[in-house]
C-alpha positions as CSV (number, residue, x, y, z in Angstrom):
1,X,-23.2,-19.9,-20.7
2,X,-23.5,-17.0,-18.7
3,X,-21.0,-14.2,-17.5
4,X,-17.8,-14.8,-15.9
5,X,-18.0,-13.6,-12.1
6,X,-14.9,-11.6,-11.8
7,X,-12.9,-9.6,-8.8
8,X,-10.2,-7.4,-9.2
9,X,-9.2,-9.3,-12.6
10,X,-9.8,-12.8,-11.5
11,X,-12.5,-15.4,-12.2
12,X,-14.0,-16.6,-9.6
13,X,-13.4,-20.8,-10.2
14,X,-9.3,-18.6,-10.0
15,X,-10.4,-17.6,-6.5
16,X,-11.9,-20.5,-5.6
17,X,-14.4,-18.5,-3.2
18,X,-18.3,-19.5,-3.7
19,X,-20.4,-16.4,-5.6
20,X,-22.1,-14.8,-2.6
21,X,-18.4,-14.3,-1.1
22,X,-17.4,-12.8,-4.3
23,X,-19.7,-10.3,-4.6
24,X,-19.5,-8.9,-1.1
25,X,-16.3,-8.5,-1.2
26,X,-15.1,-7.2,-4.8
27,X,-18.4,-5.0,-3.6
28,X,-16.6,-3.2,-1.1
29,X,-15.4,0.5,-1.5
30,X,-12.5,-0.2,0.3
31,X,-9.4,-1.5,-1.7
32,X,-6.8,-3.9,0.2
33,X,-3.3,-2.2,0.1
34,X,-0.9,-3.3,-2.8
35,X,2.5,-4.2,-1.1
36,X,4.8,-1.7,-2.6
37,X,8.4,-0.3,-1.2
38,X,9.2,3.2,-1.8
39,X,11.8,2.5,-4.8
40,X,8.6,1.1,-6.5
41,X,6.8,4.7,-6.9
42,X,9.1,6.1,-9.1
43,X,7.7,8.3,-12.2
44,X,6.8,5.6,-14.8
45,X,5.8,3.3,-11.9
46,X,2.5,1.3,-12.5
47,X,2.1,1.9,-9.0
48,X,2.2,6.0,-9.0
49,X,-1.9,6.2,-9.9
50,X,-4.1,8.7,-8.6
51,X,-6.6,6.9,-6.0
52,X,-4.0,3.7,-6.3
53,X,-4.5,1.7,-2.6
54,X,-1.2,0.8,-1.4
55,X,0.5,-0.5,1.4
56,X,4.4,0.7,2.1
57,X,7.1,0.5,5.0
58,X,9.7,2.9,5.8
59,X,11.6,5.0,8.3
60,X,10.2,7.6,10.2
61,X,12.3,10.7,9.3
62,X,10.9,14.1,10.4
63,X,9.4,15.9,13.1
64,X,5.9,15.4,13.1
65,X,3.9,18.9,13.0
66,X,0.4,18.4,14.4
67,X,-0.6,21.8,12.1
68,X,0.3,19.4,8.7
69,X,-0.3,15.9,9.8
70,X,1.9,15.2,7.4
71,X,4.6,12.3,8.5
72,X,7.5,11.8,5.8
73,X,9.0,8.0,5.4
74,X,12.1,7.1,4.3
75,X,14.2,4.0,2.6
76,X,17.2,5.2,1.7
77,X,17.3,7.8,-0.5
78,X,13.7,7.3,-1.4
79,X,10.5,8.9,0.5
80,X,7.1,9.1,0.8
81,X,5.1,11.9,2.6
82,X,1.5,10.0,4.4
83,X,-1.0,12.2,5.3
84,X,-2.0,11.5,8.6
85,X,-5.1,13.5,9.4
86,X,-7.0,10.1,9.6
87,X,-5.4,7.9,11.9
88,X,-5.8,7.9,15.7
89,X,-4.1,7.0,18.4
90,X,-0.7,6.6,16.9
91,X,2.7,8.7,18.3
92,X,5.8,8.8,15.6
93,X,9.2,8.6,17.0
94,X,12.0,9.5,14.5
95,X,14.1,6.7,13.2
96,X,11.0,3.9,14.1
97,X,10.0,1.8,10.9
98,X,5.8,2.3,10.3
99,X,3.8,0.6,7.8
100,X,0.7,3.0,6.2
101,X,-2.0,1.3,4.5
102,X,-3.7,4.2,2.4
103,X,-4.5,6.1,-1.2
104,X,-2.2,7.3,-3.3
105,X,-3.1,11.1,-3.8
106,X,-1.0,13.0,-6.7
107,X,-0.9,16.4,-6.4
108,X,-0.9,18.8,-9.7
109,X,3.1,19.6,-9.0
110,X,3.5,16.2,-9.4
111,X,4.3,15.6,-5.2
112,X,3.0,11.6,-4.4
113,X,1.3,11.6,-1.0
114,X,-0.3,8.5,0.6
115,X,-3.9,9.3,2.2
116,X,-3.7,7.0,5.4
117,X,-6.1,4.8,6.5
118,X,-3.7,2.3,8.7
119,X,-0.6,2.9,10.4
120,X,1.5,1.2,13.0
121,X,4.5,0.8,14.7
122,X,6.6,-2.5,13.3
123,X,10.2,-1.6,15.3
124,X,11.4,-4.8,15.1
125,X,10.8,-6.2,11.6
126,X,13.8,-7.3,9.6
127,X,13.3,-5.3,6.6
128,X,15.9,-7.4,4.2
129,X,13.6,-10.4,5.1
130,X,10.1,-8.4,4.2
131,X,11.6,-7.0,0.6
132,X,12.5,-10.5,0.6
133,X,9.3,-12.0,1.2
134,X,8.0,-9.4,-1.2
135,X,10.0,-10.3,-4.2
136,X,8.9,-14.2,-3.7
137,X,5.4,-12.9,-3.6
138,X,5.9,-11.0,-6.8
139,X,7.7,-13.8,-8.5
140,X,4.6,-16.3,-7.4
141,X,1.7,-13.9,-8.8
142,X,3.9,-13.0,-11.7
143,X,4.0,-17.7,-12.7
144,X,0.4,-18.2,-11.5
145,X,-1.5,-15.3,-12.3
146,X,-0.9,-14.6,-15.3
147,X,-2.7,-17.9,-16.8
């Protein structure tokens, strides 16, 4: 028998995704974005990783300074700063919910700030409904892929 085809920790008969599809894709440089809310990047957080590609939701808070590109996000008493130096075409209004796709970069004073790649306006989303969704999701992977 030869070796097991794997992506991101998964066989591929787990994936169900024929070879050729595997290989492109666990290829790629570019990591998808690990749901995460900010009360999930606390200090002994799995999440809180150097490089880690995450993907997070939260309150625009501050005035944005063009010199810094640097947009801070809030949910409740917890906040993230996202560098924004990458994104285009994209105005922040304080107090609109965003969602930033991006990697986790941790500075040497121990300060978390997500690299963005993504970001968008999602006004309108029912935030006790997405942590909502989030848990089930959590609870699903945690039954089925852990076999």
């Amino acid at each position: 028998m030869g070796p097991v085809e794997t992506c991101n920790g998964f066989e591929r008969e787990q994936l169900r995704v024929p070879k050729k599809i595997l290989m492109t894709t666990c290829s790629s440089a570019i990591k998808p974005g690990i749901l995460v809310t900010l009360q999930d990047l606390h200090p002994t957080s799995p999440f809180l990783k150097n490089g880690a590609s995450l993907r997070v939701v939260g309150k625009y808070a501050t005035r944005f300074l063009v010199e810094t590109a640097v947009a801070v996000i809030v949910d409740g008493s917890y906040n993230l700063k996202i560098d924004t130096q990458h994104l285009r075409n994209i105005s922040f209004r304080v107090g609109s919910i965003y969602q930033f796709i991006g990697e986790l970069l941790i500075k040497p004073d121990t300060e978390a700030v997500l690299q963005a790649r993504i970001g968008r306006n999602v006004d309108g989303i029912d935030l006790n409904l997405y942590y909502q969704s989030l848990q089930l999701l959590r609870q699903f992977q945690g039954e089925h892929m852990s076999d």
